[in-house]
C-alpha positions as CSV (number, residue, x, y, z in Angstrom):
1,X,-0.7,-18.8,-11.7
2,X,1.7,-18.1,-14.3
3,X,5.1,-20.4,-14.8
4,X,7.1,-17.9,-13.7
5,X,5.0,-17.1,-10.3
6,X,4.6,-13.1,-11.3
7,X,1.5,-13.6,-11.8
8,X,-2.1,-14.8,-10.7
9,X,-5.4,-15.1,-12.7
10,X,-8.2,-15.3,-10.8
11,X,-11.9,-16.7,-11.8
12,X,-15.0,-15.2,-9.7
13,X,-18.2,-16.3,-10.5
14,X,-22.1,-14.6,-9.5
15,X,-25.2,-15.0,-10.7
16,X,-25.0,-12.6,-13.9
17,X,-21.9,-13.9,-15.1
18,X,-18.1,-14.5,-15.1
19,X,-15.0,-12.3,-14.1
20,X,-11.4,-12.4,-14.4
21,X,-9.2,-11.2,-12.7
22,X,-5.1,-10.8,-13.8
23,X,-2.6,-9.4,-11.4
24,X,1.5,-9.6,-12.3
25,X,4.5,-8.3,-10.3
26,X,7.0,-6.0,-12.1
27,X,9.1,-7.9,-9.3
28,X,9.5,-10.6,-7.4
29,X,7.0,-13.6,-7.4
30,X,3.8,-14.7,-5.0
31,X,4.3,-17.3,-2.7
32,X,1.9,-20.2,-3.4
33,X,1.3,-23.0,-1.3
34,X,1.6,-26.6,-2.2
35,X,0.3,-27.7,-5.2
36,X,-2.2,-31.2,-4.6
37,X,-3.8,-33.1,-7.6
38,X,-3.6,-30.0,-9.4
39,X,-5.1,-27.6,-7.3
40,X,-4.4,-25.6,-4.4
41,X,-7.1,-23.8,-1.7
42,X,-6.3,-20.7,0.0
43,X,-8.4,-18.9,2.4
44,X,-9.6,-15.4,2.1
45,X,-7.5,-14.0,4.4
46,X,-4.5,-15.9,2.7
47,X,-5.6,-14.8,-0.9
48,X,-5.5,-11.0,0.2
49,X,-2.4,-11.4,1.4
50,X,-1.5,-12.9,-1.4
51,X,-2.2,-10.5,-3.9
52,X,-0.7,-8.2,-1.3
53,X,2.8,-9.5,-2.1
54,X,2.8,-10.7,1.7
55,X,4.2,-13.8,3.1
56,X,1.1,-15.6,4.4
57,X,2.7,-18.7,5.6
58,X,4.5,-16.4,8.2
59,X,2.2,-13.9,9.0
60,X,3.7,-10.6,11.7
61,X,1.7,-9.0,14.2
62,X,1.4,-5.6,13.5
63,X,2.2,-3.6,16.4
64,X,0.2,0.1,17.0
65,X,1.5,3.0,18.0
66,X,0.3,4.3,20.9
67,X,-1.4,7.7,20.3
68,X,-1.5,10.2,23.6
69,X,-4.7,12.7,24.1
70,X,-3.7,16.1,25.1
């Protein structure tokens, strides 16, 4: 993560080699969680959200649209 919070490097590993990954906001910042002996742990679901731009510690219900069959 980057000191200002715009922005998130991620490291993804397989077995030919190494990727990275670099995403910054033109606005706003990501909402990280805590911060424990130097690291944090997400989920997946949280990191996709995450690099979404979405809130994941408060997470809304999407509600459908119902669709009618003529």
């Amino acid at each position: 993560r980057g000191r200002r919070g715009d922005t998130v490097k991620i490291l993804w590993a397989d077995a030919d080699g190494l990727c990275l990954f670099i995403k910054r906001l033109e606005e706003g910042q990501f909402v990280w969680p805590a911060v424990r002996d130097g690291k944090i742990a997400i989920t997946r679901s949280q990191l996709a959200m995450l690099l979404d731009k979405l809130d994941w510690r408060q997470p809304k219900i999407s509600r459908l649209n119902s669709l009618t069959m003529l």
